[in-house]
C-alpha positions as protocol buffer text, in pm:
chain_id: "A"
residue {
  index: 1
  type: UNK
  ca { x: 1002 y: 2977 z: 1254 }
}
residue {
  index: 2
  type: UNK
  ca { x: 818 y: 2624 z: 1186 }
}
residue {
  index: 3
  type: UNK
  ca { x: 941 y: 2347 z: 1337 }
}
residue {
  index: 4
  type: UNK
  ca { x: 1096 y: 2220 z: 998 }
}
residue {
  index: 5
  type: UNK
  ca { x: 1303 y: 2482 z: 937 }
}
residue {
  index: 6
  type: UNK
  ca { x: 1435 y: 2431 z: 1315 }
}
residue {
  index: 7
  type: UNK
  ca { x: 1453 y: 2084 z: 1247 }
}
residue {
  index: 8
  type: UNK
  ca { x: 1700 y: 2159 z: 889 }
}
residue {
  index: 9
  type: UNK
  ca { x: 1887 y: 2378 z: 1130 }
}
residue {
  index: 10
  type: UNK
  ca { x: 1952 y: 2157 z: 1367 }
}
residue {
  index: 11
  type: UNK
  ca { x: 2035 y: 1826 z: 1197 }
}
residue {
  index: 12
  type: UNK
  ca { x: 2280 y: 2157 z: 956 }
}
residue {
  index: 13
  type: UNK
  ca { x: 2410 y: 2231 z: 1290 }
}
residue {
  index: 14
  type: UNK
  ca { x: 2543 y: 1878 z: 1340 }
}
residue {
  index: 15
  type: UNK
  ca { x: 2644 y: 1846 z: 1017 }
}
residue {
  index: 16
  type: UNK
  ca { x: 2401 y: 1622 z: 875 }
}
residue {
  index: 17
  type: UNK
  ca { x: 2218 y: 1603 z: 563 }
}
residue {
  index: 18
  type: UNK
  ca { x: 1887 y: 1404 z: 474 }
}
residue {
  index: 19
  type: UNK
  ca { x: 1934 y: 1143 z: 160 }
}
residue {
  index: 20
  type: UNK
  ca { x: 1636 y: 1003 z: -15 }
}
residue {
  index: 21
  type: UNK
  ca { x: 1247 y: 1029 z: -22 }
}
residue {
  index: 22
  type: UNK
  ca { x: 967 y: 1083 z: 178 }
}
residue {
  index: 23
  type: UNK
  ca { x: 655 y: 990 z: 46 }
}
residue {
  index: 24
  type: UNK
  ca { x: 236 y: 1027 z: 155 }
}
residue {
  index: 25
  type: UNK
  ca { x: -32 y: 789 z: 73 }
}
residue {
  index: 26
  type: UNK
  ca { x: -348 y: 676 z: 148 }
}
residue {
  index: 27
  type: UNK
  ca { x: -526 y: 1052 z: 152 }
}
residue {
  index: 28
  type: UNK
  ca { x: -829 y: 1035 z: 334 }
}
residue {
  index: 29
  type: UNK
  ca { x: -1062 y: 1394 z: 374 }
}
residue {
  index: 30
  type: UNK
  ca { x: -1191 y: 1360 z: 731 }
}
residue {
  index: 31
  type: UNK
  ca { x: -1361 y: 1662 z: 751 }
}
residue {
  index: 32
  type: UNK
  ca { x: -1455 y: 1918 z: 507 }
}
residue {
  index: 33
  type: UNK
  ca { x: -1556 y: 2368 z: 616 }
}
residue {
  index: 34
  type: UNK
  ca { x: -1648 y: 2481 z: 244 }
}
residue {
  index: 35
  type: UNK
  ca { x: -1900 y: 2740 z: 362 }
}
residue {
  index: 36
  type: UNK
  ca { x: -1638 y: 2904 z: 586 }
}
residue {
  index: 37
  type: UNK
  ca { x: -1525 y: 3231 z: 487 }
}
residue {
  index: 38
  type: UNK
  ca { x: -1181 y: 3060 z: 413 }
}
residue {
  index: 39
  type: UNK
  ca { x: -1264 y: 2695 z: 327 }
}
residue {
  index: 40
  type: UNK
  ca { x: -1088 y: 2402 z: 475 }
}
residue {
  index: 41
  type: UNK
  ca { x: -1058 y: 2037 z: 459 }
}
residue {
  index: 42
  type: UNK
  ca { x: -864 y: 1783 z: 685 }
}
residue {
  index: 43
  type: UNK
  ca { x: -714 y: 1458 z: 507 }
}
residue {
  index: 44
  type: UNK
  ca { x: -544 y: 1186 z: 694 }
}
residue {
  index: 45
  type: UNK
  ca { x: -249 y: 1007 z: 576 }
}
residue {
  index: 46
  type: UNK
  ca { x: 35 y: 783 z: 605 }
}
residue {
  index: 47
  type: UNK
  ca { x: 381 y: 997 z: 585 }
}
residue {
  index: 48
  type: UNK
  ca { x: 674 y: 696 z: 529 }
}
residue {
  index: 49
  type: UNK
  ca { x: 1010 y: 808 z: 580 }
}
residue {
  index: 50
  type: UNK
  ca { x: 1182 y: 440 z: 557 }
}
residue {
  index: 51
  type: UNK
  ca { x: 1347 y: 571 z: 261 }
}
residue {
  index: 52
  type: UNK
  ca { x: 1470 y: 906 z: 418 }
}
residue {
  index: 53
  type: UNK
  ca { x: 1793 y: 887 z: 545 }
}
residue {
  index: 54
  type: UNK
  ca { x: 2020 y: 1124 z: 769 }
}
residue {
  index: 55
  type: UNK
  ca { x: 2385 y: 1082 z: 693 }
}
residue {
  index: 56
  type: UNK
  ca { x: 2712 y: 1262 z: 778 }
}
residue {
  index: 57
  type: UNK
  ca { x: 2751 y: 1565 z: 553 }
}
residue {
  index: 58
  type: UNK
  ca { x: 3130 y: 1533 z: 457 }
}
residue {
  index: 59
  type: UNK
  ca { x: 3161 y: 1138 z: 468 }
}
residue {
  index: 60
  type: UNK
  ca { x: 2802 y: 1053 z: 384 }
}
residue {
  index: 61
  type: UNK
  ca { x: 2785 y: 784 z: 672 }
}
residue {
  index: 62
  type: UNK
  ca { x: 2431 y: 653 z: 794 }
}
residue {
  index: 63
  type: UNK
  ca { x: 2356 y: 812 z: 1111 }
}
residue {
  index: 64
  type: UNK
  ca { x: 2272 y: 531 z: 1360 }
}
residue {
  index: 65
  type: UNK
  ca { x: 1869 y: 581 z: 1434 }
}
residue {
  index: 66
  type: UNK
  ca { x: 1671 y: 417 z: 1734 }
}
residue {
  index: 67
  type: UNK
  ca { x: 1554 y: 41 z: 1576 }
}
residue {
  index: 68
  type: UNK
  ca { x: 1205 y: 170 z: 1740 }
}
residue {
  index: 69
  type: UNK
  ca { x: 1150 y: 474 z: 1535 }
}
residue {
  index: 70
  type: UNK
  ca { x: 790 y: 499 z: 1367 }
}
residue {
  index: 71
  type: UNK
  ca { x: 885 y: 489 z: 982 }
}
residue {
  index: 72
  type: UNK
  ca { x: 522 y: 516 z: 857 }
}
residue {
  index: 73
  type: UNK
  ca { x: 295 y: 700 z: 1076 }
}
residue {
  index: 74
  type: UNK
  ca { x: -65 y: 910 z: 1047 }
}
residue {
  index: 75
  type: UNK
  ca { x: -48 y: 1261 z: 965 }
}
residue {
  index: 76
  type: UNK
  ca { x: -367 y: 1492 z: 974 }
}
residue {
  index: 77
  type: UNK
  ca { x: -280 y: 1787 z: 716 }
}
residue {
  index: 78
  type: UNK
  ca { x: -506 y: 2101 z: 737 }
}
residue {
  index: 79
  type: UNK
  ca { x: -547 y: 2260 z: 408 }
}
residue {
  index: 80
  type: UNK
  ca { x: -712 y: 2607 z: 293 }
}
residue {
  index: 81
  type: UNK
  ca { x: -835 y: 2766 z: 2 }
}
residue {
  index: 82
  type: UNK
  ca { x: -660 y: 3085 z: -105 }
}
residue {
  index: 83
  type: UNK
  ca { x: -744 y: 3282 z: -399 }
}
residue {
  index: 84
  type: UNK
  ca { x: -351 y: 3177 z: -530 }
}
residue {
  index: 85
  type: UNK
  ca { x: -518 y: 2778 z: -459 }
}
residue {
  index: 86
  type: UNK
  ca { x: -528 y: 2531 z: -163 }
}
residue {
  index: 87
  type: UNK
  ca { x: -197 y: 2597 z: 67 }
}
residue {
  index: 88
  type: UNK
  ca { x: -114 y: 2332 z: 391 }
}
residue {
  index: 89
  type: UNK
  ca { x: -159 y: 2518 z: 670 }
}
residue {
  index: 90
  type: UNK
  ca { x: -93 y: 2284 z: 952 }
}
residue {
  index: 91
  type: UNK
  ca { x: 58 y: 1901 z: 951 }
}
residue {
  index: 92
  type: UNK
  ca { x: 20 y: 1724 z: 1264 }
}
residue {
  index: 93
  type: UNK
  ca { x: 186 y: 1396 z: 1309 }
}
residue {
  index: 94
  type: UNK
  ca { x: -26 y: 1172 z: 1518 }
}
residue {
  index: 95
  type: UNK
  ca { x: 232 y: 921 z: 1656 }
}
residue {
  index: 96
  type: UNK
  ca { x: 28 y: 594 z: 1576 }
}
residue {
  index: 97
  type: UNK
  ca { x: 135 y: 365 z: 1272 }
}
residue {
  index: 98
  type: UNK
  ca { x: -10 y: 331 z: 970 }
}
C-alpha cells in the first residue's frame, strides 16, 4: 500500500475529509535517463497545499493544524516512460520550502 492510500485511511479513520486544492508549480527536469531501457526523468517542484484543508467529516469543522507546518515545499517526482505514456513512479517530499 503507498503511503497515500494509508494516509486517506487514516485521516477516514478519524473521520476527516480533505476540502480544497493542491496544486504544483515551478517544474524543473533535474536529471534526465532517455537511453535507459525504461527512460526516466526527475523534475523538481513546489507542491502548495495552503489551500488543502482537513475538516471534520459530519460537521465540516477546520481541523486545528500546527501554525509551523510547511505549506509549500520541494518535491522531486520520478517519472517513466511506459508504452501506455510517462507514469510517476516515485514523489519524494524534500522538507525544505519553496
Amino acid at each position: 500500500m503507498s503511503k497515500a492510500e494509508s494516509d486517506a485511511q487514516r485521516a477516514h479513520a478519524r473521520g476527516r475529509i480533505y476540502l480544497g486544492k493542491v496544486t504544483f508549480s515551478d517544474a524543473v527536469v533535474t536529471k534526465t535517463e532517455l537511453d535507459s531501457p525504461t527512460p526516466r526523468v526527475t523534475l523538481s517542484s513546489c507542491l502548495d497545499v495552503s489551500q488543502w484543508q482537513p475538516v471534520i467529516a459530519d460537521t465540516r469543522k477546520p481541523v486545528k493544524l500546527p501554525t509551523n507546518r510547511l505549506t509549500k515545499y520541494q518535491v522531486l517526482t520520478t517519472l517513466e516512460k511506459w508504452p501506455q505514456g510517462w507514469r510517476v513512479v516515485r514523489d519524494e517530499p524534500q522538507g525544505k520550502k519553496c
